[in-house]
N, C-alpha and C positions, 0 to 999 in steps of 0.2 A: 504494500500500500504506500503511495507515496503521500509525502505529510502535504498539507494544505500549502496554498500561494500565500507568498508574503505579502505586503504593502506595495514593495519595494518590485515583487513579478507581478502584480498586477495591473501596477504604475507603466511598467515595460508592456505590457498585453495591451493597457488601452494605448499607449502611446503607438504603438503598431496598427491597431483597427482604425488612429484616426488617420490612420494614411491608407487607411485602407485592404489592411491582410483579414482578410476574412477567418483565416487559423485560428489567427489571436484572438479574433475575436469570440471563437469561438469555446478555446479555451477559457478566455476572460467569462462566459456564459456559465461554461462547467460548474468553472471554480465558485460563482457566486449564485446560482439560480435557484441554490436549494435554501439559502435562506431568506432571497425574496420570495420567493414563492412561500415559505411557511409565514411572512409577515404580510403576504397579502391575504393566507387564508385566512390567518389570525382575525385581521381588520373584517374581511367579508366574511368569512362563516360560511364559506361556500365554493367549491374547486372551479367552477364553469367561470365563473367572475375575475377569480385568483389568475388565471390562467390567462383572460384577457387580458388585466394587467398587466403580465409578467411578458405579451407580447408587445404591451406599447411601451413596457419602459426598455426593453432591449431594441428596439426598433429607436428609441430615443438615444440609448447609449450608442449605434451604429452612426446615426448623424450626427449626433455631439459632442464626438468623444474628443473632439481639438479643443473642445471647452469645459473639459472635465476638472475636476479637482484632482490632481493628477495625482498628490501625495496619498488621500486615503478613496480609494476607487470604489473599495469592496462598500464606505461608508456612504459616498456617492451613489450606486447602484440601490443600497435599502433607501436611502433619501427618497428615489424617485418611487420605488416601489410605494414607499408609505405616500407621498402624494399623489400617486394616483390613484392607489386604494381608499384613500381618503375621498379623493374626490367623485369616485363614484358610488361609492356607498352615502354620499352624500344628494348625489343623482336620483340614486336609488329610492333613498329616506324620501325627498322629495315628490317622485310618485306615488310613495305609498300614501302619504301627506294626501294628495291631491284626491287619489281613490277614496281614501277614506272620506274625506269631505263633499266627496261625491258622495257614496255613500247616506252620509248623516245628510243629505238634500234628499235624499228618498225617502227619508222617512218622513212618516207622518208628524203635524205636531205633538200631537200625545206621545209617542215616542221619544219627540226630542226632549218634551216635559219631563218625561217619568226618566229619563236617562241624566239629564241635568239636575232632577232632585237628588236622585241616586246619587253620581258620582263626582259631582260638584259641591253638592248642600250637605254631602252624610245621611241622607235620610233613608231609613227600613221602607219596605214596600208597603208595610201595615201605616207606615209616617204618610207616605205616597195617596195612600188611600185615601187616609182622612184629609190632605189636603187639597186634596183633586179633587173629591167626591166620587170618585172612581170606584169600584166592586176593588177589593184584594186580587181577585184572580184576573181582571180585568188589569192590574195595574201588573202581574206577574206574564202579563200575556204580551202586552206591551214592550216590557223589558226582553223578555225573553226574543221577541221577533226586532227588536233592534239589535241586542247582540249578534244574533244569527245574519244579519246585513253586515255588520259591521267585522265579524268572523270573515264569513264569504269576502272581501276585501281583502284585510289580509293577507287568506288564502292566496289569493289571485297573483298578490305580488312579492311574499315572500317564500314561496314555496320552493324548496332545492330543486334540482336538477339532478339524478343523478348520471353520474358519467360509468358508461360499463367499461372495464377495464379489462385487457385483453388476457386471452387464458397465459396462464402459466406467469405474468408476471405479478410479483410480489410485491407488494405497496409499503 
């Protein structure tokens, strides 16, 4: 097993990919990919995402490597990882954002009532009741078919991906 790249060989790796050797650069991928890749899954919680990342921040180190920070490369390389893991989970967040508020537009007002006494005011559903004038189960029905909205949501946009992974290799 050979021991890991220094500072010092990876400073030489990018300084060779920004001129263009594809080897180096590909080396420089080896040696660093497996701990962007464990800091983008960390941030997304998710390999399909992780993995887009890990192609645009090496697609970024291939064209910027004349403008790298040449002394800690491997620290340069997690940088971009984590900003662009960042930034899409933040994409991400966003849509869910937007479904969900879609979402809460589809509900009824009595729903938004009984959800905003809920879990805005602190109030029991038996509280709900008496301040609505609502039935109990009426005010249990309500709840119940607005979570159920707001689940399906979600659903819709946080759900994994799995990736099938081909036989005989070992993860």
């Amino acid at each position: 097993m050979t021991p890991p790249l220094t500072d010092a060989d990876l400073s030489g790796l990018l300084a060779r990919t920004a001129l263009g050797d594809a080897e180096a650069f590909a080396q420089l991928y080896d040696a660093t990919c497996s701990a962007a890749y464990t800091l983008a899954t960390h941030i997304l919680s998710n390999e399909q995402p992780a993995q887009r990342v890990l192609q645009q921040v090496y697609v970024h180190v291939w064209e910027h490597a004349a403008e790298a920070e040449a002394r800690h490369p491997r620290a340069w390389v997690l940088l971009l990882t984590h900003r662009h893991a960042i930034a899409l989970r933040r994409r991400t967040d966003a849509r869910a954002e937007a479904v969900s508020r879609q979402r809460l537009g589809d509900m009824s007002i009595e729903q938004h009532r009984v959800i905003a006494l809920a879990y805005f005011g602190g109030y029991t559903q038996t509280e709900i009741a008496a301040l609505t004038g609502e039935t109990l189960s009426a005010v249990r029905s309500l709840t119940r078919g607005a979570l159920d909205q707001l689940h399906a949501a979600a659903r819709v946009v946080t759900s994994p991906i799995t990736i099938p992974r081909p036989t005989g290799v070992v993860a």
